[in-house]
C-alpha positions in Angstrom: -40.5 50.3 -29.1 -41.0 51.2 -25.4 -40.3 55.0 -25.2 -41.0 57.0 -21.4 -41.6 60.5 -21.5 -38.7 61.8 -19.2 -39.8 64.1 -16.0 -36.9 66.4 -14.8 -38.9 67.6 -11.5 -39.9 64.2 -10.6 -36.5 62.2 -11.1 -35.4 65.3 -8.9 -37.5 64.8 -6.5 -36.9 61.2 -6.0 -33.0 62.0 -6.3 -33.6 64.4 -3.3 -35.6 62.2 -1.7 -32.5 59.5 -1.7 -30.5 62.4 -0.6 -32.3 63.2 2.5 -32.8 59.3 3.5 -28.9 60.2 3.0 -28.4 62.6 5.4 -28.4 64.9 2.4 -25.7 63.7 0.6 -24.3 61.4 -1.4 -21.8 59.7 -3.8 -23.3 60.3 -7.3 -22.5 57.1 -8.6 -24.7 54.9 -6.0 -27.3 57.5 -6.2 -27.2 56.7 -9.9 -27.4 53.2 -9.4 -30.2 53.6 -6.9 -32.1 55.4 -9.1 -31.6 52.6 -11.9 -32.8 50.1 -9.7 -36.0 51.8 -8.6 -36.5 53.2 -12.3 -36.3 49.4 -13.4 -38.3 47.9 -10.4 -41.0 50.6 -10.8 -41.3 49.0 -14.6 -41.1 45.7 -13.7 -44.3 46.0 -11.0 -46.3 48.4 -12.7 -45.2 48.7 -16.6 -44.2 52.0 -15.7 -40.6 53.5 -14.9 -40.6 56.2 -12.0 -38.8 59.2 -14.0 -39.3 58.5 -17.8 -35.3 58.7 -18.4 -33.6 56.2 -21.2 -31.3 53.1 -19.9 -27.6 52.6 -21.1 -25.3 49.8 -20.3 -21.9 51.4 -19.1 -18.3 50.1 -17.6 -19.7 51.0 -14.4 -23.7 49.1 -15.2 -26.9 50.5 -15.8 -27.9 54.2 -15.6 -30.1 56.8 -16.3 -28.7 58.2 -19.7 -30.3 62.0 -18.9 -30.1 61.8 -15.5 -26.4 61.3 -15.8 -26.4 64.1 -18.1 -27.5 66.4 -15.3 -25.5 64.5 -12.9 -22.0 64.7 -14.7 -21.6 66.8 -17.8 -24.3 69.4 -17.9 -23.9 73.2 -16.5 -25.7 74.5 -13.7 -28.9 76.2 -15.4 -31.3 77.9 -12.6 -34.0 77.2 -14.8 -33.6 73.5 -14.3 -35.8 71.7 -12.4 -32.8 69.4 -11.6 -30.8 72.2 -9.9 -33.4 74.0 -8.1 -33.2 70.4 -6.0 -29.5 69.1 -6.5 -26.8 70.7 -6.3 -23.6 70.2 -8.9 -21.1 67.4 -8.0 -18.0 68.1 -5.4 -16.0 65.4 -4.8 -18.0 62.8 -7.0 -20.7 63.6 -4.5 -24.2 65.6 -4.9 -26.2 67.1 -2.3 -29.1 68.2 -1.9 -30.2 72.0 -2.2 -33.8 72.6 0.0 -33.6 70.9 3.3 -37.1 69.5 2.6 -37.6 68.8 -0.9 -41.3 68.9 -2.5 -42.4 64.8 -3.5 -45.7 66.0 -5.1 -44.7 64.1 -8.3 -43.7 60.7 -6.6 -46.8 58.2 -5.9 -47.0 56.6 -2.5 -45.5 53.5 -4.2 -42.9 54.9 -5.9 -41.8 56.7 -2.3 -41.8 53.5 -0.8 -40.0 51.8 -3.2 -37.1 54.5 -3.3 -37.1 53.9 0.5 -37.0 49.9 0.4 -34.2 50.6 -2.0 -32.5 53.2 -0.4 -32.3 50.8 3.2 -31.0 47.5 1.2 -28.0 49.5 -0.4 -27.8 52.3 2.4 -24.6 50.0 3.8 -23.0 49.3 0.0 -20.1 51.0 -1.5 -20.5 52.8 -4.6 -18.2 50.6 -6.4 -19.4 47.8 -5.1 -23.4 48.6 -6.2 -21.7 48.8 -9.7 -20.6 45.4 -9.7 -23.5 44.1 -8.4 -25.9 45.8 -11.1 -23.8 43.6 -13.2 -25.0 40.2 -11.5 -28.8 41.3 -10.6 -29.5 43.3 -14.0 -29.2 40.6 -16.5 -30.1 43.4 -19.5 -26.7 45.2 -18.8 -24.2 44.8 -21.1 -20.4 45.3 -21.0 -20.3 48.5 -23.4 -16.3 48.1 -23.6 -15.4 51.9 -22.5 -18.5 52.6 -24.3 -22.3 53.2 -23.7 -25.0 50.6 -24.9 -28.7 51.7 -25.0 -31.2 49.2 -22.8 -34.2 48.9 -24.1 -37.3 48.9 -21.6 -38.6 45.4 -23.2 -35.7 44.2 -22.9 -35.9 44.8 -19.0 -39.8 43.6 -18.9 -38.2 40.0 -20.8 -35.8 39.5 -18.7 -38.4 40.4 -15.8 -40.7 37.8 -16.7 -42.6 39.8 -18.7 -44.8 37.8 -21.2 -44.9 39.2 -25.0 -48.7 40.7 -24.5 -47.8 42.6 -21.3 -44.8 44.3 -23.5 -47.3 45.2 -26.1 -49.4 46.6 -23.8 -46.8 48.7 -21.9 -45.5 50.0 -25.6 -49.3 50.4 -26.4 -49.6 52.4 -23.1 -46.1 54.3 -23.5 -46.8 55.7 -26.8 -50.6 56.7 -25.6 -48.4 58.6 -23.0 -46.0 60.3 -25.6 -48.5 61.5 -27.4 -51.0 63.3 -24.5 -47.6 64.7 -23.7 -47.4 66.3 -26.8 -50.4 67.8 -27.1 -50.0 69.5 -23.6 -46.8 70.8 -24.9 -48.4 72.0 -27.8 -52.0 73.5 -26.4 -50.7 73.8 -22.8 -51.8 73.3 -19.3 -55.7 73.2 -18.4 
C-alpha cells in the first residue's frame, strides 16, 4: 500500500500560495478542491503527491483528509506550521496570514502546477468544483453522508498507471517512510 509522508509546512505553503494567486483569500472548500487536484496531478506525473496528506471520498468529492483537519475542525495552535501561514476559517473562507509566504518547500513544478491549476478554476464556484471532482476524478466515491479513504493506487489505475509503475511508487513511498523515520528518530544533519 501506497502511504506519503504528510508535510504540514509544505501543504501550507502551497495553500498560501493559492491564496495569494487569490488575492489572499479564499472559500475553503475550492481551496480544498484545488489542492486535491494538484495533490492528485502531482502523483499522476511524477509518482509523487505534492503534500504527503491521505485522500477521502466525501459528499462534497475528494479532499485532503489532514489538510481538512486543519482547515475545519482543528484549533488554532501557534506551533502549527499550518497557522503560522493560514489563518482559521470566517465565513467558510481562509486567508492568508504573511503577505508573502515562504515556497522553499514547493519545487518549480509543483509551483507551476498549483498556478496552471489555480487559472483553470480561478472563475469556478466552490460548489460547482465539487461537482465536477465528481465527473474528472473517477476514484471518488459517493461516501453517503460519510467519508471513504482513496487509495493512491487507486488514483495511479485510474490514471493509466500500469501495475509495475504502482509497485514502484509503493517501493519508493515506503523507502520514503522509512528515511523519515530515522530523521525523526536521530534528527537533522
Amino acid at each position: 500500500m501506497i502511504r506519503f509522508v504528510f508535510n504540514e509546512r509544505k501543504t501550507a505553503q502551497a495553500a498560501a500560495y493559492l491564496l495569494r494567486l487569490n488575492g489572499g483569500r479564499m472559500k475553503y472548500m475550492k481551496l480544498l478542491k484545488i489542492l486535491y487536484l494538484a495533490d492528485r496531478e502531482s502523483l499522476l506525473r511524477t509518482g509523487r503527491p505534492i503534500t504527503g496528506d491521505c485522500y477521502v471520498s466525501m459528499d462534497n468529492g475528494p479532499i485532503l483528509s489532514k489538510t481538512y483537519d486543519l482547515v475545519a475542525e482543528d484549533p488554532e495552535d501557534p506551533a502549527r506550521p499550518w497557522f503560522e501561514y493560514i489563518a482559521p476559517p470566517q465565513d467558510y473562507s481562509v486567508e492568508m496570514r504573511k503577505s508573502e509566504p515562504e515556497s522553499d518547500e514547493l519545487s518549480p513544478f509543483e509551483i507551476g502546477l498549483l498556478g496552471d491549476l489555480f487559472e483553470r478554476f480561478k472563475d469556478v464556484d466552490q460548489f460547482a468544483l465539487a461537482r465536477l471532482t465528481h465527473s474528472i476524478c473517477p476514484e471518488w466515491r459517493d461516501p453517503k453522508g460519510s467519508s471513504l479513504p482513496i487509495a493512491p493506487e487507486e488514483i495511479l489505475r485510474v490514471g493509466g498507471r500500469s501495475e509495475e509503475e504502482i509497485e514502484r511508487i509503493v517501493r519508493e513511498s515506503q523507502d520514503l517512510q522509512l528515511m523519515a523515520q530515522v530523521h525523526t528518530l536521530v534528527g537533522p544533519t
